[in-house]
C-alpha positions in Angstrom: 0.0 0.0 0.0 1.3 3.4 -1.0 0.9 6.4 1.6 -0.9 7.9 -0.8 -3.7 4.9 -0.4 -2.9 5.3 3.4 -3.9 8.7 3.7 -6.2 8.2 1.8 -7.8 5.4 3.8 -7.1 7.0 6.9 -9.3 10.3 6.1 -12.3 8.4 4.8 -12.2 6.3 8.1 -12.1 9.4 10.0 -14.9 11.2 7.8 -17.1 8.0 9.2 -16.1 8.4 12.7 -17.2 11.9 12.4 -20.1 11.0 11.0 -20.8 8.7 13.5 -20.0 11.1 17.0 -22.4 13.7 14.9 -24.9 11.1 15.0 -24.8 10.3 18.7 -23.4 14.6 19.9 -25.4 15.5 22.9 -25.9 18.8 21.2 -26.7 20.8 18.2 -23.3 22.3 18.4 -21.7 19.0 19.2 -23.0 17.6 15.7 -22.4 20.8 13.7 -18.8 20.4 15.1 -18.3 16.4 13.7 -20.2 17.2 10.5 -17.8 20.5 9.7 -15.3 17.5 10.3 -16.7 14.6 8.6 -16.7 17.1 5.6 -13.3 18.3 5.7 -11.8 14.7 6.2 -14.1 14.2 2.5 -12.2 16.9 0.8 -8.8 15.8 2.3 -9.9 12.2 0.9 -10.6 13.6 -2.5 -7.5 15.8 -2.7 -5.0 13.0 -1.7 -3.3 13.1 -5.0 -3.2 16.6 -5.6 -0.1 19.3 -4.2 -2.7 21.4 -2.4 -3.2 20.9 1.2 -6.4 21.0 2.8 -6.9 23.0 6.1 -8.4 21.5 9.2 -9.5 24.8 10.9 -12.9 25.0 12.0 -15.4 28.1 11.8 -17.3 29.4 14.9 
């Protein structure tokens, strides 16, 4: 496996996890928190070939 297919694997496992604490966040900001998450692991997931870097910084 390359680290390419690593990274890749490792954000779209994330992306579920975060998927799954939004599902079960005791509160509204709780799941809008893992959601913003869940969709930045997706981007990084899609952009794992490219030179451009994602951010993880989160909006409040």
């Amino acid at each position: 496996m390359t680290d390419a297919e690593r990274h890749q694997l490792y954000y779209e496992r994330r992306e579920e996890q975060e998927r799954h604490l939004a599902t079960h966040a005791g509160s509204p900001e709780g799941r809008i928190v893992h959601l913003e998450l869940a969709d930045r692991y997706a981007a990084l997931a899609q952009d794992r070939g490219s030179d451009r870097r994602s951010r993880l910084t989160i909006r409040v």
